[in-house]
N, C-alpha and C positions, 0 to 999 in steps of 0.2 A: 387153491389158485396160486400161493405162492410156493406152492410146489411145480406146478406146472412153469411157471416162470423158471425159478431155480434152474431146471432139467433143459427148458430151450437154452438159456444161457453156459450153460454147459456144455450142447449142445454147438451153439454158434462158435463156441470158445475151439473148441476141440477141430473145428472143420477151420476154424481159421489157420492155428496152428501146422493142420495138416497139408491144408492149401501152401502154406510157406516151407513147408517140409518140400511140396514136387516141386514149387520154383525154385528154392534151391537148387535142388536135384539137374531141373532141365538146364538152369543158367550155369552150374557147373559143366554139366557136357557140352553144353555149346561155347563156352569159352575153351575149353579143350581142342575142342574137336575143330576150331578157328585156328586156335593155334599149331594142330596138325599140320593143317592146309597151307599155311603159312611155313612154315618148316620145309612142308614138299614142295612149294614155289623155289625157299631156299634151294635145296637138293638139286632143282633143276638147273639156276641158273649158274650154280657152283658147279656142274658137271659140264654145261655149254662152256663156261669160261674155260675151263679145265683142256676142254676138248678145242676150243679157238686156240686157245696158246698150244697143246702140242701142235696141233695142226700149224701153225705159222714156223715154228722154231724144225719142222721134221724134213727132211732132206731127199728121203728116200721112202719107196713104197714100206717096204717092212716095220720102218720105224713109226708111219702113219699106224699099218694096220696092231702095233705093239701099243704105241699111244691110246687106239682107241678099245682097246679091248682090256688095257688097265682101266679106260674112264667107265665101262659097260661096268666091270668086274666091282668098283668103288659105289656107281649108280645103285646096283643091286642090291652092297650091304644098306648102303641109307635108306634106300627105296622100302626093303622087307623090315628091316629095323623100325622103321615110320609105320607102316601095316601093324606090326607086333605091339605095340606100344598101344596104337589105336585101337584092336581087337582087345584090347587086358582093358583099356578104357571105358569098353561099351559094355565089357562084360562086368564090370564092376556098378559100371550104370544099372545095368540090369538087376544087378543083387541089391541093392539100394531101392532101385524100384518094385522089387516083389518084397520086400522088409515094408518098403511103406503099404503095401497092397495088405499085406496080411496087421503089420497093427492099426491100421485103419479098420480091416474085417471086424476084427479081436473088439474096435471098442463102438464097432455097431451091434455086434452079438451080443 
């Protein structure tokens, strides 16, 4: 019998453990993955500004369409750079989460 005890306790120990291993895990990426989002609100409103001020200071069509195609050209590197960052994120999630899948297996086997 207190063997049987022993081995549930062990048992309870081990899933507790593990259970705080995925919160970790999800509470890291969603703090991440907030502050993505946050970032790409930045991007946009730093590009709207960007693009009111040439817009007000430009004189002439050309200088408009110069203005806005440096603000496009600027949107894009932050925009994909934001994407890149977020993609290495989740993929890193992912390996984190099959490392917990498998030593989880390992200490049910």
């Amino acid at each position: 019998m207190q063997n049987y005890l022993k081995q549930w306790s062990d048992y309870s120990q081990n899933a507790i453990v593990a259970t705080q291993k995925w919160v970790n895990i999800n509470t890291d990426m969603i703090v991440n993955l907030t502050q993505q989002q946050v970032d790409m609100v930045g991007i946009y409103v730093a590009t709207g500004n960007q693009q009111m001020q040439a817009l007000s200071q430009a004189k002439r069509l050309p200088e408009i369409m110069a203005a806005q195609s440096q603000g496009v050209e600027e949107f894009n590197k932050k925009f994909f750079n934001n994407i890149r960052v977020t993609v290495e994120m989740l993929t890193d999630v992912k390996t984190q989460l099959t490392g917990w899948v498998q030593d989880n297996f390992q200490q049910v086997i």
